[in-house]
C-alpha positions in Angstrom: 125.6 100.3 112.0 122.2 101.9 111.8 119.2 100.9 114.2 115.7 102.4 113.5 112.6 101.6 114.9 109.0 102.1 113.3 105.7 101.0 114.4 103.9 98.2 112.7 99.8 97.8 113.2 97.9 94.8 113.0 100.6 92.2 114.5 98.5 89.9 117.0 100.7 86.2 117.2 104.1 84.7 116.7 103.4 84.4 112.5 103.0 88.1 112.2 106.4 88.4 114.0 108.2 85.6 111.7 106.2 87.9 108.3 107.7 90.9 109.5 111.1 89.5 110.3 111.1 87.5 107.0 110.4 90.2 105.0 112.4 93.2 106.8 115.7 90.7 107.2 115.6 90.5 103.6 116.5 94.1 102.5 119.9 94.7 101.5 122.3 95.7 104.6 119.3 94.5 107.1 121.7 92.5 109.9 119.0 92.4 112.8 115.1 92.7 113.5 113.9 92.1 116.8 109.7 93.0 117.1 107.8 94.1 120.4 104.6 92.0 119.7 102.5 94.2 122.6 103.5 97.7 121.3 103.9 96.9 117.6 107.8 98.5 117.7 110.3 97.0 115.2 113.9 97.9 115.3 116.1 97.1 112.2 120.0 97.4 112.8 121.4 97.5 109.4 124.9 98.3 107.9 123.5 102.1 106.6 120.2 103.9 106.6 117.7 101.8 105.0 115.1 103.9 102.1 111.6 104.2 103.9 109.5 103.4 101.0 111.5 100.3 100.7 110.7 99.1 104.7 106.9 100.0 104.4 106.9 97.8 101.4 108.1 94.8 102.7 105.9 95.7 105.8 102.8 96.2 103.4 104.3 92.5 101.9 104.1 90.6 105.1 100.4 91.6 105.4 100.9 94.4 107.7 101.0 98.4 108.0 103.2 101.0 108.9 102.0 103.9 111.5 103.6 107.2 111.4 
């Protein structure tokens, strides 16, 4: 298992959490998401590492922003 965290911007309520849950749990190997609503911190456990471009596009799909 792999867990990574990244920081999302823009997430203010409870729908931004289930967007960026939705669309994160639905890459291939994703297992887990839990999101910190105050700091904006996502951590994915998934079965391997996961492709960034592919993560800050489903961010970018759920309406939201990755921040390096």
């Amino acid at each position: 298992m792999t867990t990574s965290t990244y920081t999302v911007a823009g997430m203010t309520c409870g729908h931004c959490v289930s967007a960026v849950t939705g669309e994160l749990g639905g890459l291939p190997g994703v297992e887990q998401v839990k999101v910190d609503l105050d700091s904006g911190v996502v951590t994915v456990t998934s079965q391997g590492p996961l492709d960034a471009a592919a993560v800050a596009a489903a961010v970018d799909e759920a309406g939201y922003r990755m921040v390096a």
